[in-house]
C-alpha positions as CSV (number, residue, x, y, z in Angstrom):
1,X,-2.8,12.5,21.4
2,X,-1.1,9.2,21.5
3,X,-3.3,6.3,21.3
4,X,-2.1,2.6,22.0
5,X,-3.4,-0.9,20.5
6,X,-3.9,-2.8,23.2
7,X,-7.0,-0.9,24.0
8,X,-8.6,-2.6,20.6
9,X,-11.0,-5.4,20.6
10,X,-9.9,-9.1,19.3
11,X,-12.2,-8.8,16.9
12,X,-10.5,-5.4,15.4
13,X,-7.5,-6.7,15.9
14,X,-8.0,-9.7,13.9
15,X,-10.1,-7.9,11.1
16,X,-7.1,-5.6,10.9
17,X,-4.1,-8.6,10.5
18,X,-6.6,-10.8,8.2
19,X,-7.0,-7.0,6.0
20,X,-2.9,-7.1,5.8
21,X,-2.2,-10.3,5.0
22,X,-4.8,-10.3,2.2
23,X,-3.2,-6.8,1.1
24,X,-0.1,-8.7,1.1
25,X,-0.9,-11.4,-1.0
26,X,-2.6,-9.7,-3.8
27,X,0.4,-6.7,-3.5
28,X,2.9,-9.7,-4.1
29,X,0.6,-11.2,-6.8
30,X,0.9,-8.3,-8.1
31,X,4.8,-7.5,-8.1
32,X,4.8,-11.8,-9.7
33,X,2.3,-10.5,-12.5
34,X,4.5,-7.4,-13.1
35,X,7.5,-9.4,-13.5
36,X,5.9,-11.9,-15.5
37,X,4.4,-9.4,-18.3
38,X,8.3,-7.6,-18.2
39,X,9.1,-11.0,-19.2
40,X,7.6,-11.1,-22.3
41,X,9.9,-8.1,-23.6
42,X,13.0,-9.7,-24.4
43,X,12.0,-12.6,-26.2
44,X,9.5,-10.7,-28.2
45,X,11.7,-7.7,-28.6
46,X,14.8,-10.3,-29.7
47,X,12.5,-10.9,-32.7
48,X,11.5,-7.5,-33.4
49,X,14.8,-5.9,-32.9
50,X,15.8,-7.8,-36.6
51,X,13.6,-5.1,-37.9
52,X,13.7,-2.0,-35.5
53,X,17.0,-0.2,-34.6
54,X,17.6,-0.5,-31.0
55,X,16.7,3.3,-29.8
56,X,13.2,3.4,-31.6
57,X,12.4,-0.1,-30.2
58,X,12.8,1.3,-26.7
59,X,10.7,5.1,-28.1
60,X,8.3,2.2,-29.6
61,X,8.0,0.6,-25.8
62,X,7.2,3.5,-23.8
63,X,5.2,4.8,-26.3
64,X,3.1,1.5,-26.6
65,X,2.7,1.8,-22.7
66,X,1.6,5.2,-22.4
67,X,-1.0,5.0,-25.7
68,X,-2.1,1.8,-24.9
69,X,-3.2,2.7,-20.7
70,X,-4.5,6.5,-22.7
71,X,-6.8,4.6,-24.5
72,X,-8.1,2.2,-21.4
73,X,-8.1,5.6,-19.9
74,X,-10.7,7.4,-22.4
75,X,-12.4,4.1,-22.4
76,X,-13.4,4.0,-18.9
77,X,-13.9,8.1,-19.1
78,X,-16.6,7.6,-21.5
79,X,-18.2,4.9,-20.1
80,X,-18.3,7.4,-16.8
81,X,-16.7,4.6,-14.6
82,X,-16.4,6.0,-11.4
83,X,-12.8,6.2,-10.4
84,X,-11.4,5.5,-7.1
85,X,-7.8,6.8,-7.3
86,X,-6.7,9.8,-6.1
87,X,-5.6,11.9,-8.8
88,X,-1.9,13.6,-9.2
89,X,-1.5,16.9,-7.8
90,X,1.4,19.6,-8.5
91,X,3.3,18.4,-4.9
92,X,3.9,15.3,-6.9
93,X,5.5,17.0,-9.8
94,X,9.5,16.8,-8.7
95,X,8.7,13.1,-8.8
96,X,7.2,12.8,-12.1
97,X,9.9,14.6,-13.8
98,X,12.4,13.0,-12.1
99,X,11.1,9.3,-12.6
100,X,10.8,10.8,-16.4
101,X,14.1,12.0,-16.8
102,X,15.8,9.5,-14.9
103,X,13.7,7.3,-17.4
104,X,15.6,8.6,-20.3
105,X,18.9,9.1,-18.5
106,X,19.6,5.6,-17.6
107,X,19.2,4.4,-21.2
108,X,21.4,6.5,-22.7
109,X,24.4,5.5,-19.7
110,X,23.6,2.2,-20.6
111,X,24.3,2.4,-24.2
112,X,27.6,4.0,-23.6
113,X,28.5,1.2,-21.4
114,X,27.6,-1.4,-23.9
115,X,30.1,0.7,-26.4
116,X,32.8,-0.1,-24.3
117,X,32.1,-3.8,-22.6
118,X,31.2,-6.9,-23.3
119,X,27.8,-7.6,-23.5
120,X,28.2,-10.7,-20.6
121,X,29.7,-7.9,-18.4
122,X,26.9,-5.4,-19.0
123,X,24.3,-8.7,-18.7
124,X,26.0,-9.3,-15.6
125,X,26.4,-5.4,-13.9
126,X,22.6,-5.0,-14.7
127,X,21.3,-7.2,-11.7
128,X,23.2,-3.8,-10.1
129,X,19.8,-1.9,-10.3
130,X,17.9,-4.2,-7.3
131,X,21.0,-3.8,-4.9
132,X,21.2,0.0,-6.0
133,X,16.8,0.4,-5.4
134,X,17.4,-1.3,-1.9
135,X,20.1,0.8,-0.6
136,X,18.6,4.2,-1.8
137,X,15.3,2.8,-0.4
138,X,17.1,2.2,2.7
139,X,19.3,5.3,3.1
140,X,17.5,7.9,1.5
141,X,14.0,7.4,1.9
142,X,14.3,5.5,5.2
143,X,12.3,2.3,4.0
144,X,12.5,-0.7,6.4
145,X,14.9,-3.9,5.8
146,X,15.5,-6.4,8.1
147,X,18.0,-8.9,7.7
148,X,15.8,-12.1,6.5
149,X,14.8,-9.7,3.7
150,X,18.7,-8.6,3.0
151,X,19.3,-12.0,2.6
152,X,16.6,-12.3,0.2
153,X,17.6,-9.8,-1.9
154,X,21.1,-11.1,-1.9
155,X,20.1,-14.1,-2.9
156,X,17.6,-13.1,-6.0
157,X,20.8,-11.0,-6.9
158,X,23.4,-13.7,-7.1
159,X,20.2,-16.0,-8.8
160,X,20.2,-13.1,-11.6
161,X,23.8,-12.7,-11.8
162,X,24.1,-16.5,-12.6
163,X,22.1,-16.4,-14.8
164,X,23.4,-13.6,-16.9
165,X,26.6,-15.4,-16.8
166,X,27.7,-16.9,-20.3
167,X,31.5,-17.1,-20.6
168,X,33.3,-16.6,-17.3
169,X,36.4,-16.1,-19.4
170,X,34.6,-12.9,-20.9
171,X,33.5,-10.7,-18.0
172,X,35.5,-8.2,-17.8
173,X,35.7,-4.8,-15.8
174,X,36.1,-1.4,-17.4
175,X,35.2,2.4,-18.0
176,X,32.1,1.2,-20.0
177,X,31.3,-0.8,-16.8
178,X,31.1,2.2,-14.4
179,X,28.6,3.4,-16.8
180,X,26.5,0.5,-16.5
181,X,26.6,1.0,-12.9
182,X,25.5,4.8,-13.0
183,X,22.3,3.4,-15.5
184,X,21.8,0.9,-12.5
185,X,21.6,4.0,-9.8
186,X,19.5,5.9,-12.3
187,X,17.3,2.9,-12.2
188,X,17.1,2.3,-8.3
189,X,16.5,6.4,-8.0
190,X,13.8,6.2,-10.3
191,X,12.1,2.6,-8.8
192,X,12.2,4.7,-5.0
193,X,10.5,8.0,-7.3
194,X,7.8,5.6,-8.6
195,X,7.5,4.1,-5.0
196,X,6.8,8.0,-3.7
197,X,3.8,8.5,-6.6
198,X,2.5,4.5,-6.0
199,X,-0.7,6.3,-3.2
200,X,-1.9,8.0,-6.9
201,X,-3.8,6.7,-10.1
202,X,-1.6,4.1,-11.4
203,X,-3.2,4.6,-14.7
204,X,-2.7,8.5,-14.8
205,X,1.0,7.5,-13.8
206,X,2.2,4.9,-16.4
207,X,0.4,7.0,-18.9
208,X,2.9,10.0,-18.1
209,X,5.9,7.8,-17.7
210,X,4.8,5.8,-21.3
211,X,4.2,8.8,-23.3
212,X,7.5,11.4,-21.7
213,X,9.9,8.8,-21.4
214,X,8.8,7.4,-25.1
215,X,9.3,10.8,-26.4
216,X,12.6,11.0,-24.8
217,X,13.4,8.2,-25.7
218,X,12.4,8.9,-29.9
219,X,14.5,12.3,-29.6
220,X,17.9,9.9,-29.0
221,X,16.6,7.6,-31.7
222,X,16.5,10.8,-34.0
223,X,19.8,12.1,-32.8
224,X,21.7,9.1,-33.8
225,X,20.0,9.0,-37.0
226,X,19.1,5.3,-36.8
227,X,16.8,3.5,-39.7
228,X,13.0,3.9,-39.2
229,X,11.0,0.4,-39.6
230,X,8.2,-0.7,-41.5
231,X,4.4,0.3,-40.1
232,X,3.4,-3.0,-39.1
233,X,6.8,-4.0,-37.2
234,X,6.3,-0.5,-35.6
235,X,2.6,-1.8,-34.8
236,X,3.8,-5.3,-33.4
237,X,6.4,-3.5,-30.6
238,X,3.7,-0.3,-29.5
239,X,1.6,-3.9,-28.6
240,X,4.2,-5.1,-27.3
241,X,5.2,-2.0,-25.3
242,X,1.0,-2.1,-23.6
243,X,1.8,-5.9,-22.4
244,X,5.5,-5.3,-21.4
245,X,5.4,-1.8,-20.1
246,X,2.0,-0.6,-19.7
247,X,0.3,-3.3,-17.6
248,X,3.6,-4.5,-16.2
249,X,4.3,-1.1,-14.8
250,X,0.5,-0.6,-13.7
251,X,0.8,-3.7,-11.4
252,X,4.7,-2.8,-10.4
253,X,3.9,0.3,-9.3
254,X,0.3,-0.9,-7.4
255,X,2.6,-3.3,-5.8
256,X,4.8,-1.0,-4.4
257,X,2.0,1.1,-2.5
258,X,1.8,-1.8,-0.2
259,X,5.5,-3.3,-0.2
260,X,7.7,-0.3,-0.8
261,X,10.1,-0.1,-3.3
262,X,12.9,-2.6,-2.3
263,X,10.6,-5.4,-1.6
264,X,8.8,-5.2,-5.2
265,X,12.3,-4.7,-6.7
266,X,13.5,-8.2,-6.0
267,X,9.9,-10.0,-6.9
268,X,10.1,-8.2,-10.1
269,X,14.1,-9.9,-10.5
270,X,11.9,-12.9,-11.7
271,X,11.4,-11.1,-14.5
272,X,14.4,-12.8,-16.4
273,X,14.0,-16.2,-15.5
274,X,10.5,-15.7,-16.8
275,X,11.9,-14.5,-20.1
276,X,14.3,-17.4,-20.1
277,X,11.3,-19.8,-20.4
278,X,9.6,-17.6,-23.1
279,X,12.6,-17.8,-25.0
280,X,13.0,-21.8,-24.6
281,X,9.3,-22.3,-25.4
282,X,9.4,-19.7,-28.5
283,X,12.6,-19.2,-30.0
284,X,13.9,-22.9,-28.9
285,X,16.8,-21.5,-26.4
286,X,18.0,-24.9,-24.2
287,X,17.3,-24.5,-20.5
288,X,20.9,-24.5,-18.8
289,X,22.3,-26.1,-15.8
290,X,23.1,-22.7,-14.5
291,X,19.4,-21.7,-15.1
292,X,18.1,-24.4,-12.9
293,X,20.4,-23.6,-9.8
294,X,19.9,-19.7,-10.5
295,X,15.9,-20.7,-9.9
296,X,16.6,-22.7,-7.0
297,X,18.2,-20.0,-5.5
298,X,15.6,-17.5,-6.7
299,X,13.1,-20.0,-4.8
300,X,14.9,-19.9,-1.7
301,X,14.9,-16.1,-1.6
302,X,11.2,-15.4,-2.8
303,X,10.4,-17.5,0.2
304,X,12.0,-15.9,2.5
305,X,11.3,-12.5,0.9
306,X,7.2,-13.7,1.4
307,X,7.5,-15.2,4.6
308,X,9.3,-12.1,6.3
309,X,7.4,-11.0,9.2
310,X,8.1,-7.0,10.4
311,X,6.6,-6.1,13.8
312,X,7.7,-3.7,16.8
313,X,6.1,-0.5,18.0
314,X,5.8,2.6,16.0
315,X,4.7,6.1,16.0
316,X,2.7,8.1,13.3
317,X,2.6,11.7,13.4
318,X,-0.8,13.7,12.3
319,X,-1.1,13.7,8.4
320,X,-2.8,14.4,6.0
321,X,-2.7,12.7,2.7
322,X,-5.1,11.5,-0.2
323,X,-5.5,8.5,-1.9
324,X,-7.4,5.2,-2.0
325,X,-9.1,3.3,0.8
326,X,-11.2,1.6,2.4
327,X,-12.1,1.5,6.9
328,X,-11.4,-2.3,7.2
329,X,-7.7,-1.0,8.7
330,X,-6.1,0.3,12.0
331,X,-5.2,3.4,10.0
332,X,-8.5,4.8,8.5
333,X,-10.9,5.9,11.7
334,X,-12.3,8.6,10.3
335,X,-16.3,8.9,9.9
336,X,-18.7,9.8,7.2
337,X,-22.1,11.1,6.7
338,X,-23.7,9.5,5.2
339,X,-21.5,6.7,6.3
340,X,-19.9,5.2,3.2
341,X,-18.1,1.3,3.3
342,X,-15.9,0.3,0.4
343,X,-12.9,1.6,-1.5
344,X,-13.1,5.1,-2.2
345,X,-10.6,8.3,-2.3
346,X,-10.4,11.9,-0.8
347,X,-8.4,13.9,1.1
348,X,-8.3,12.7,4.8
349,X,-6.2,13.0,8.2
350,X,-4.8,10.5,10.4
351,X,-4.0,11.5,14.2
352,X,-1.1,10.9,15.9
353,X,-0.6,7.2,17.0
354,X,1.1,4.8,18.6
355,X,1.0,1.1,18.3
356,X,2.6,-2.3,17.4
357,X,1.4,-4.7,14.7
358,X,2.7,-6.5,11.5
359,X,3.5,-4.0,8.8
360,X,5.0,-3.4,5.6
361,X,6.9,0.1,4.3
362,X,3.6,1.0,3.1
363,X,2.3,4.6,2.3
364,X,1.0,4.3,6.2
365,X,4.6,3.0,7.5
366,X,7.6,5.4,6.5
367,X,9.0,5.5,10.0
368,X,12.8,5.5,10.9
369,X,14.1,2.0,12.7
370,X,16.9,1.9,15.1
């Protein structure tokens, strides 16, 4: 059965647009706080890196992530806080071991790329990964871009590019750089994997992705027979790896359940200019020319990127899914006895229906466009 809109009440109606718009803001809040915790890494890691070989110090990241959410995890176990969040089944396994693997793949490309290019040009080839999550978001799991955001995304990439650019006279273009660009596919595969697990428990999913990608990551730190650190350095980059990795992932990846992968990819490109000011409060590093006309153009397209409005008709299909949710939607009709108000999670189905409102690629809003 087909059901249209227009048969709604105002009142619905505008209970339903005030629920998205607040969903919006504290998804995009979200994807800013994400960005703003990634931020922390390079600084912090610049410092730690005099005392931890390059491979462990990413082993040492993950690994802080996934302990660090384990531990927030048994925490809230014992203290029998109810929990919400729908919890990972096996139908979401291709897309755990592939965010896992592709987790430890694009690391290791990257390395080989930075063996055989500059460092400006790797800088440089790395904004590659938000282009790359777009167009795979785009072509291959059919998420929604219109033009303003394409021009916001373009935008926030030539921001990052400028601002990776030290020495024009340096950039250069070689084999190393093609596999900087395969790490940057590797990435935008695995950001679009992530997007496909964002309807489950968060927590249960950066734990997984902390802990295997840490442990993939301390097998290539053992394989090239790097130098081990001293306990405490170890200590300072695991609490690092919580801040940077754990809690920025928990809030990328919540964001993402409401603005699909492509749209959380560019608010988390703030994540450098973020780190830029870390650096120039902590380790001194001047604030550039370039810097401040990277931001104004990073301005421009986080506005537009925010202020994009996507509305038209559209059809959903019966399905049945579970994860969290509440009834304040169009999208969750379904009844309970006793009847039950709040967030809460289970398995439920949505009929088939057709209607036109503002949307966002949600979990809800996967459809094709013309």
């Amino acid at each position: 059965m087909v059901e249209l809109w227009q048969g709604k009440s105002m009142k619905t109606i505008g209970k339903s647009k005030l629920n998205l718009e607040n969903q919006k803001v504290k998804a995009i809040f979200m994807a800013v706080l994400a960005a703003a915790l990634y931020g922390l890494s390079s600084p912090f890691s610049k410092l730690l890196l005099v005392k931890i070989p390059p491979a462990l110090m990413a082993a040492l990241l993950y690994l802080g992530a996934g302990l660090g959410m384990t531990i927030i995890f048994t925490i809230l176990t014992l203290r029998k806080v109810d929990k919400v969040e729908a919890k990972i089944t096996k139908h979401e396994m291709p897309f755990i071991f592939a965010m896992i693997g592709l987790d430890i793949a694009a690391p290791i490309l990257l390395m080989f790329g930075l063996l055989q290019s500059e460092a400006a040009s790797v800088a440089l080839l790395n904004n590659f990964e938000i282009v790359a999550t777009a167009l795979i978001a785009l072509t291959i799991f059919k998420e929604g871009i219109g033009k303003r955001m394409w021009i916001a995304i373009g935008l926030i990439t030539i921001a990052s590019i400028l601002l990776s650019i030290s020495d024009l006279n340096h950039l250069t273009f070689s084999l190393g750089s093609l596999w900087v660009l395969l790490a940057c596919v590797c990435w935008g595969f695995e950001n679009n994997c992530t997007r496909m697990l964002s309807i489950k428990d968060p927590l249960q999913i950066v734990i997984i992705k902390g802990i295997g990608s840490g442990l993939g990551s301390l097998l290539i730190w053992f394989l090239m027979k790097e130098n081990t650190a001293e306990f405490i350095y170890i200590l300072y980059a695991l609490i690092l790896g919580f801040f940077a990795y754990g809690l920025s992932i928990f809030f990328y990846i919540t964001a993402q359940r409401y603005l699909g992968a492509s749209r959380v990819s560019a608010y988390y490109a703030a994540a450098p200019f973020i780190g830029v000011l870390i650096s120039w409060i902590i380790l001194k590093e001047g604030i550039t020319s370039t810097f401040l006309l990277a931001l104004c153009i990073m301005i421009i397209g986080a506005y537009l990127a925010i202020s994009e409005v996507h509305k038209h008709t559209h059809y959903h299909p019966y399905e049945v899914h579970e994860h969290k949710h509440n009834h304040h939607d169009n999208h969750h009709n379904h009844t309970h006895d006793p009847e039950f108000d709040g967030e809460h999670s289970h398995s439920h189905a949505h009929d088939p229906v057709e209607h036109e409102h503002d949307h966002l690629p949600d979990i809800h809003h996967h459809h094709q466009h013309k």
